[in-house]
LOVO-869695 format. One record per residue (C-alpha): y, x, z. Coordinates in pm, whole numbers, plus 50000, padded with zeros to 5 digits. Example, Ala and Ser with C-alpha at 12.3 -4.5 7.8 and 13.67 -1.06 7.14 Angstrom:
BEGIN
SITE v u w
SITE 49550 51230 50780
SITE 49894 51367 50714
***
This chain:
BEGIN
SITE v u w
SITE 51361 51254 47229
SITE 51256 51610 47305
SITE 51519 51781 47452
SITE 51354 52172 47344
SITE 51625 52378 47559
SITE 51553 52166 47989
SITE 51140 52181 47823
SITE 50975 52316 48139
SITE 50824 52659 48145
SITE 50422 52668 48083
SITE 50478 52300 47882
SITE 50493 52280 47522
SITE 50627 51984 47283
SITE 50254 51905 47229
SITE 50174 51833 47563
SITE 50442 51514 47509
SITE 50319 51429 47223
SITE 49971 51397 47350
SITE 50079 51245 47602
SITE 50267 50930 47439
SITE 49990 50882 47144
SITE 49717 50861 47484
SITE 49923 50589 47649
SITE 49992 50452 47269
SITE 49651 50433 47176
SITE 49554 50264 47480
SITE 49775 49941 47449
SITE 50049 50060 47718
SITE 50342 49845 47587
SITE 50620 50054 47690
SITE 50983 49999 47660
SITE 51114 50330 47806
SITE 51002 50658 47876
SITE 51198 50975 48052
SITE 51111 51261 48259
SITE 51325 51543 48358
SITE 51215 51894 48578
SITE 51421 52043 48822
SITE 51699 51776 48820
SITE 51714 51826 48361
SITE 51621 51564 48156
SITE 51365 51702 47876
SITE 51231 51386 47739
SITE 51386 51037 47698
SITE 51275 50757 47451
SITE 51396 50364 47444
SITE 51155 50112 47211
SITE 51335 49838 47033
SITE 51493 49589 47147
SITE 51596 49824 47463
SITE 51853 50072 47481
SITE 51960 50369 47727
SITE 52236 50137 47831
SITE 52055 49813 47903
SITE 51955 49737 48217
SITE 51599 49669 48300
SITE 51416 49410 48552
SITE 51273 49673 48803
SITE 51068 49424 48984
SITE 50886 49576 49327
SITE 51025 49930 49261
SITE 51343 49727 49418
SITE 51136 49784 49727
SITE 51160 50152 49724
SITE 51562 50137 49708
SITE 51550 49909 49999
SITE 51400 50126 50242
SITE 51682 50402 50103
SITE 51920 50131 50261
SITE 51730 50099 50561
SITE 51759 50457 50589
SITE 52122 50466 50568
SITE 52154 50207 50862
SITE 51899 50421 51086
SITE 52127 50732 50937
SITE 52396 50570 51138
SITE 52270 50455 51411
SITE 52304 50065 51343
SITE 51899 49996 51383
SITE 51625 50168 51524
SITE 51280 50146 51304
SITE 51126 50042 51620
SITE 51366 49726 51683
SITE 51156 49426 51669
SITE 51288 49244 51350
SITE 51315 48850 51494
SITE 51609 49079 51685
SITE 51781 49036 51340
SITE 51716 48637 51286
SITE 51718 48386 51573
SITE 51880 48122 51368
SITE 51542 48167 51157
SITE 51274 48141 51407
SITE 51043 47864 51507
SITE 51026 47691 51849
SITE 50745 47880 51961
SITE 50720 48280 51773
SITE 50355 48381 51792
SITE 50315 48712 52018
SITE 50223 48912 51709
SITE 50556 48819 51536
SITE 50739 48884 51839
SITE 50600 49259 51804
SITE 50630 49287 51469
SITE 50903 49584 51390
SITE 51137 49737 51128
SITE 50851 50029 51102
SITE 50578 49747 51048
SITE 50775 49653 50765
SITE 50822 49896 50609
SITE 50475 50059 50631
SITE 50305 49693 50496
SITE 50131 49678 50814
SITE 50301 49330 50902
SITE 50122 49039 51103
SITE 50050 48825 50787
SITE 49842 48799 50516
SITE 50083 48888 50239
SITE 50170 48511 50164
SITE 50319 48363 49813
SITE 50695 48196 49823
SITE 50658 48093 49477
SITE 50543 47738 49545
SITE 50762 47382 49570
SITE 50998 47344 49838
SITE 51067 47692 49934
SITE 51430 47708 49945
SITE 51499 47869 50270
SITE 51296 48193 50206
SITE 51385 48338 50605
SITE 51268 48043 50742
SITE 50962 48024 50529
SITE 50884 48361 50647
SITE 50904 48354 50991
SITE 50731 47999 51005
SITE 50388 48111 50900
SITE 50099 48175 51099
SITE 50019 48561 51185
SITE 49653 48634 51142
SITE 49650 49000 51346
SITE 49854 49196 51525
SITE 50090 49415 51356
SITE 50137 49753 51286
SITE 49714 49784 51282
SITE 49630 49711 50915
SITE 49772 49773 50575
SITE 49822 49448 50376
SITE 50073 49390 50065
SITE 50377 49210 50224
SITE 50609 49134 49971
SITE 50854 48833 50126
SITE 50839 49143 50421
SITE 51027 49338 50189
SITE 51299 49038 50109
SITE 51347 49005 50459
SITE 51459 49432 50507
SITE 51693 49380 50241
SITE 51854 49095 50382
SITE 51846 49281 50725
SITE 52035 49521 50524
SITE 52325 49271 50423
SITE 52305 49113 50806
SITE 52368 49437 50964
SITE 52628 49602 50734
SITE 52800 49311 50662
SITE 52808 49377 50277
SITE 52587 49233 49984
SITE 52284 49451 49937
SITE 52375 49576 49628
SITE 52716 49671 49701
SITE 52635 49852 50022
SITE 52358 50052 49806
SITE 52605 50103 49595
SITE 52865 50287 49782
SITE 52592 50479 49997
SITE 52469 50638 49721
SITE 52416 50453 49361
SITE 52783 50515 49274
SITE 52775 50881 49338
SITE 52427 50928 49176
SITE 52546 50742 48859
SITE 52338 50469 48592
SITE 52406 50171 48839
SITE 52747 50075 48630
SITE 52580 49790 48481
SITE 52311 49691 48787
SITE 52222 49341 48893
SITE 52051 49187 49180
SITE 51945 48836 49138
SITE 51884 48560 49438
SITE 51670 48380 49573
SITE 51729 47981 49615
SITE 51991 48023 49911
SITE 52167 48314 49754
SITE 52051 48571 49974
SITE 51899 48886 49764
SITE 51604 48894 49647
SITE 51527 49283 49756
SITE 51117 49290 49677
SITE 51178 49252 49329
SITE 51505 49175 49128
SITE 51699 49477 49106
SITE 51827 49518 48731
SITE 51940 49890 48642
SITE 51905 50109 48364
SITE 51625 50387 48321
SITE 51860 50649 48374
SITE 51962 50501 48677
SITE 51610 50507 48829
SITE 51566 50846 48719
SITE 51856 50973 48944
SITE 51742 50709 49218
SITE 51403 50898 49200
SITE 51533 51270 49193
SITE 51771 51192 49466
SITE 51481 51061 49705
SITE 51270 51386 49563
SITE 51511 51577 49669
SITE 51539 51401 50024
SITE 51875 51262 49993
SITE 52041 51538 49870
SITE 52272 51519 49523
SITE 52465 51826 49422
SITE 52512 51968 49765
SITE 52589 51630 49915
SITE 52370 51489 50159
SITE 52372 51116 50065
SITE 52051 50959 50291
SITE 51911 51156 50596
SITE 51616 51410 50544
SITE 51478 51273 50834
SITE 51404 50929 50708
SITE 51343 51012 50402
SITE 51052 51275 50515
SITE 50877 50977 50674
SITE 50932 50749 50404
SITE 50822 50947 50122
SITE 50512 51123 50351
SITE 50147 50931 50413
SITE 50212 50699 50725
SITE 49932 50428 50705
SITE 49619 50424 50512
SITE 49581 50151 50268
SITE 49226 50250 50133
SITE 49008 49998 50246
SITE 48801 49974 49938
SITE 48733 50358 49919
SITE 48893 50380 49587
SITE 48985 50721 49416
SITE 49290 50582 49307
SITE 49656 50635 49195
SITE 49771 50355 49450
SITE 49530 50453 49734
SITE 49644 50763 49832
SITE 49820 50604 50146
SITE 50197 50447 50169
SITE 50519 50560 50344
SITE 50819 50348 50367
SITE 50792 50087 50100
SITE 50675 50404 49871
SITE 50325 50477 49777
SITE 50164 50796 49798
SITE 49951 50932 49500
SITE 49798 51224 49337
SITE 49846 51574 49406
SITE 50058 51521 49753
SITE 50298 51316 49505
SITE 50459 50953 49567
SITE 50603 50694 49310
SITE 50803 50372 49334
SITE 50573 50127 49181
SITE 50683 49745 49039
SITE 50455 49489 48860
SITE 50396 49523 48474
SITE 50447 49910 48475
SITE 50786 50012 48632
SITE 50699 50343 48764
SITE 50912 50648 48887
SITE 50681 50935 48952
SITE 50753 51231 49169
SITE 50623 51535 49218
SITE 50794 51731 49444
SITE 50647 52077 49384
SITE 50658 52086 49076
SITE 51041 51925 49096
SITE 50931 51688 48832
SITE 51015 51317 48808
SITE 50844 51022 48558
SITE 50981 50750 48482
SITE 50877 50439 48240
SITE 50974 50032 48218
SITE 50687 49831 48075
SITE 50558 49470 48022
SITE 50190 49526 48074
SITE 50169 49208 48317
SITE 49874 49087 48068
SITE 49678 49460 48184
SITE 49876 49602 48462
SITE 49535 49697 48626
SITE 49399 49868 48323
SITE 49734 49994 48256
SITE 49881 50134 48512
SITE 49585 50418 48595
SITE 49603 50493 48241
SITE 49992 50616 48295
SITE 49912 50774 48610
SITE 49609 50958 48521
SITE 49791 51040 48172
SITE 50090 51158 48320
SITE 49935 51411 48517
SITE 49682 51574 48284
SITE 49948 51573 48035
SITE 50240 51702 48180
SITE 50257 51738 48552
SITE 49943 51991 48554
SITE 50095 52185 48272
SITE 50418 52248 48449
SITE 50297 52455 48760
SITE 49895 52498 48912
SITE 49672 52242 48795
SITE 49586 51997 49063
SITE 49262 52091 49249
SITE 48983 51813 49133
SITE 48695 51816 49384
SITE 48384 51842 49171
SITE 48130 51820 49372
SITE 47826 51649 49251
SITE 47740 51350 49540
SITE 47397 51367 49600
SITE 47429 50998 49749
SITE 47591 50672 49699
SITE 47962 50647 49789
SITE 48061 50665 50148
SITE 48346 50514 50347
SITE 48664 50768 50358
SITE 48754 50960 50674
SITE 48687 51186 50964
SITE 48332 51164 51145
SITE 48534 51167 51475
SITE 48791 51093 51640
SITE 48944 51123 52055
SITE 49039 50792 52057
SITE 48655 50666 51977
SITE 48633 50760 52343
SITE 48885 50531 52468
SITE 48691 50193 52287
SITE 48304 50349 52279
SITE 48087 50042 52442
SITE 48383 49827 52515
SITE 48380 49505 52392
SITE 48672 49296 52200
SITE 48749 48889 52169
SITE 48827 48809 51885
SITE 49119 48536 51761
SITE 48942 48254 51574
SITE 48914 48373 51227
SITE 48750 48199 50905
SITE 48516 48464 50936
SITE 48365 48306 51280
SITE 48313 48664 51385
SITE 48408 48596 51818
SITE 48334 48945 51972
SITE 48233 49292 51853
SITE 48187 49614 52031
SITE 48103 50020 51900
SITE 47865 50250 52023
SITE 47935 50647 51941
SITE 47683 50883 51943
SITE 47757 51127 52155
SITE 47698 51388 51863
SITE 47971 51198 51676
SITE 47689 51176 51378
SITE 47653 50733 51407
SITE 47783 50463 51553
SITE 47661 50115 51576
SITE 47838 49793 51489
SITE 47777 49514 51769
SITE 47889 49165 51731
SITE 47860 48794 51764
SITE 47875 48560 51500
SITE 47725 48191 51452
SITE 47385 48298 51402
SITE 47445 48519 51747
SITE 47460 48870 51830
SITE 47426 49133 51545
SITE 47364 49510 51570
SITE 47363 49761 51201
SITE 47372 50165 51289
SITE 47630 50357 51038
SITE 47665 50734 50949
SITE 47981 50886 51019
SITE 48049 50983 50726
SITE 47759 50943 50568
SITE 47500 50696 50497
SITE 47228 50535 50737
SITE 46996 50326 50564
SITE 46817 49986 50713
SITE 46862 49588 50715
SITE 47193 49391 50716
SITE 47114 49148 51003
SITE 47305 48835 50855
SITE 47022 48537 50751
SITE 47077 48271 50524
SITE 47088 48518 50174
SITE 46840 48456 49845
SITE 46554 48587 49773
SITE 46347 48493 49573
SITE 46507 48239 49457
SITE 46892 48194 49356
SITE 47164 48014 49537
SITE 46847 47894 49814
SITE 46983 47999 50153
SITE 46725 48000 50411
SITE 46807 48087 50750
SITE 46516 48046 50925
SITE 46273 48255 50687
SITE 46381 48629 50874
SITE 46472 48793 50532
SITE 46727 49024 50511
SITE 46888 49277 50259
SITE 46859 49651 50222
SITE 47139 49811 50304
SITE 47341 50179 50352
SITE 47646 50198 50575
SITE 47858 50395 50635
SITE 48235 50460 50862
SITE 48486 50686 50915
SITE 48855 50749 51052
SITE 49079 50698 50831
SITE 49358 50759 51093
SITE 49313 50862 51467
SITE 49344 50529 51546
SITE 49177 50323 51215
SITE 48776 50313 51160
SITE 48670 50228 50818
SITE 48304 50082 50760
SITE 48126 50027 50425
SITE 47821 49860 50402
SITE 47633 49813 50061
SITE 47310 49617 49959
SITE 47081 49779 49788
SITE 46831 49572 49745
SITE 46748 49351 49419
SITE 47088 49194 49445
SITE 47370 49429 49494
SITE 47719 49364 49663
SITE 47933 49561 49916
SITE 48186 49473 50230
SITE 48438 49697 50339
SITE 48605 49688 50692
SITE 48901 49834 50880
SITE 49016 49804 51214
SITE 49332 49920 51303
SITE 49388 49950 51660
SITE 49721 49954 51778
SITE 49621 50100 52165
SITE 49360 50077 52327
SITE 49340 49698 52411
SITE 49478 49541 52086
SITE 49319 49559 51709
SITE 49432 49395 51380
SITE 49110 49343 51137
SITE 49086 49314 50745
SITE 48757 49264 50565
SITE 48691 49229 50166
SITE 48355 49195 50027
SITE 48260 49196 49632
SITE 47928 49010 49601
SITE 47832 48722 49392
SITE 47675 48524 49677
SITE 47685 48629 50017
SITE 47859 48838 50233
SITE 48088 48526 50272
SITE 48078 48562 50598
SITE 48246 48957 50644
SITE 48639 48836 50410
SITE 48945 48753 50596
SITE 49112 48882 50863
SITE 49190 48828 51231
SITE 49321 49049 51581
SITE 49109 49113 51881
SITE 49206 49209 52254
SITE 48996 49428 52501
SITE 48790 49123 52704
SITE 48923 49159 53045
SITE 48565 49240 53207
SITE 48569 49547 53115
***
């Protein structure tokens, strides 16, 4: 279990003790646990039935090994990230591919910042996976907006198999699994036309993933040999997109690389449904790694690992992680910078939108020139809307939507003039992605969150998510806009 003589300096057997009776005590159903520091294993545990030489379903951390593939093929030379991926699979393509397809490339991919909407395969029929893919309807451009794209991921890892010319598995395996050992007894399972299924059936043992995840730590390198480019794997494991939309302080909205998410403390894991988790923490050279089933509380769960893991362990190995603790003074405020250059390239311009179930058709922004507000400007059904935000902080007046109760529940009167208390907020995320945050504040309560990714200048991918009981219907979905020519 313990393994006293690879214990880290400045971390003591009770740490790991408190640390498995906190993620005991609050239900985590684990069925392995190691963790090793500066390439040593110091703790490894296997709950009955498993064993340290069964393999274990590693569901979407199978995503994280994929884009180590990927990086092997940029490595040498075979792809560029930037090659648009229908490229890859004419004989999969509709008649007519949608422009944002068309654009849509290996970097989209693997940054979850495709041009869909993160659509299901598990439904009846569905037994040309490709094809189902590349048939569906885009609903932004891509490249603009973070969105979970899991059949995205299946497609890369058939890429992988299409350009190497070997099964997924086997190619992974003489790149680098073999050398890094615990892949002996690994398994990939298919999907209905035999093609792998690389989002989320990889089968390997613990020990396996532990290497996997010290080996990408360590940015390809395994005693002295470089397996995978640095290169690559400094973009994939750094923050490329931002995928914070709700303005969560989170362990999964810290941002996202290459099909690997970003979390606490400049850290990133490999993250898979139910609680398969490899944890790194590159300055403190210290790797986590556990297989659950917590698919009955994976959202309660998984927090509770993170969280625990770090005020366990990973703060008691080197400098505790710097917790702002600030007291707010406010309510909560959208994330990011009060300015940015490229506000100047869009300030007063206005954008057509795509039809969208959200029947928003055009919107424009107005800066301040003191960078302190901008105001929100668009055209919906009931017309043309205007609502000032803060940058960065919170401006206070009426949402400008009709139609919302009052006095009354579930009575929606558009013609009576009320409308809800509000604050809103924005901010830039990226240089190029403005977040906005508006929350009621009035006797009901509810919130909508916006981002709009703009890929130039002319072109924007949308993505809004509300959480209210009745209204703000209007401000979910998501659509792309494009500069209106007039300008």
């Amino acid at each position: 279990m313990i393994d006293t003589d690879n214990l880290p300096s400045g971390l003591q057997q009770q740490d790991i003790r408190r640390l498995m009776a906190r993620l005991d005590r609050y239900g985590v159903n684990l069925h392995s646990v190691l963790m090793s520091c500066g390439g040593s294993v110091f703790y490894e545990e296997y709950r009955k039935p498993f064993r340290k030489d069964m393999p274990h379903r590693l569901y979407s951390v199978t995503k994280s090994f994929v884009s180590a593939a990927i990086g092997c093929l940029y490595d040498d030379g075979a792809i560029s990230l930037d090659d648009p991926i229908i490229r890859y699979f004419p004989d999969k393509l509709p008649d007519r591919v949608h422009p944002y397809l068309a654009g849509q490339t290996i970097r989209d991919m693997l940054m979850m910042c495709t041009c869909f909407a993160g659509n299901s395969w598990f439904r009846p029929g569905v037994r040309d996976r490709l094809r189902w893919y590349f048939s569906q309807t885009p609903v932004r451009p891509s490249g603009t907006v973070f969105d979970y794209d899991s059949t995205g991921s299946y497609v890369l890892g058939v890429l992988v198999e299409r350009v190497s010319g070997k099964p997924l598995l086997q190619f992974m395996k003489e790149r680098f699994l073999n050398r890094i050992g615990g892949f002996e007894n690994a398994a990939m399972l298919s999907v209905p036309d035999g093609t792998p299924w690389g989002d989320s059936a990889l089968i390997a043992s613990p020990r396996g993933l532990l290497n996997f995840a010290t080996l990408i730590m360590h940015l390809g390198t395994w005693q002295g040999e470089q397996l995978i480019g640095r290169e690559y794997l400094r973009a994939a494991t750094s923050f490329q997109t931002d995928n914070n939309i709700e303005d969560r302080i989170h362990y999964n909205r810290c941002g996202y690389g290459y099909q690997i998410w970003m979390t606490y403390s400049r850290s990133f894991s490999f993250n898979g449904m139910g609680g398969q988790f490899a944890i790194c923490v590159p300055d403190r050279d210290f790797v986590f790694v556990c297989t659950c089933d917590n698919q009955m509380s994976d959202s309660e769960m998984s927090p509770v690992i993170f969280n625990s893991v770090f005020e366990c362990i990973a703060d008691r190995i080197g400098p505790a992680v710097h917790r702002d603790e600030k007291v707010l003074r406010s309510i909560l405020t959208a994330h990011g910078d009060a300015y940015s250059p490229f506000s100047e390239q869009i300030n007063r311009v206005w954008f057509e939108c795509d039809e969208n179930e959200m029947g928003i058709r055009k919107f424009c922004f107005v800066f301040s020139d003191d960078h302190q507000t901008c105001t929100w400007k668009w055209i919906n059904a009931q017309g043309e809307k205007q609502l000032l935000f803060g940058m960065g902080e919170n401006r206070y007046g009426y949402f400008p939507q009709l139609g919302y109760s009052d006095e009354r529940g579930n009575v929606h009167d558009s013609n009576s003039g009320f409308m809800y208390r509000c604050a809103a907020s924005a901010g830039w995320a990226e240089q190029k992605k403005l977040q906005l945050r508006v929350q009621v504040t009035d006797r009901y309560f509810g919130q909508f969150a916006a981002v709009f990714g703009f890929k130039d200048r002319d072109t924007v991918g949308i993505r809004m998510i509300k959480n209210a009981e009745d209204f703000f219907g209007e401000y979910q979905g998501w659509t792309g806009a494009h500069r209106m020519k007039s300008d």
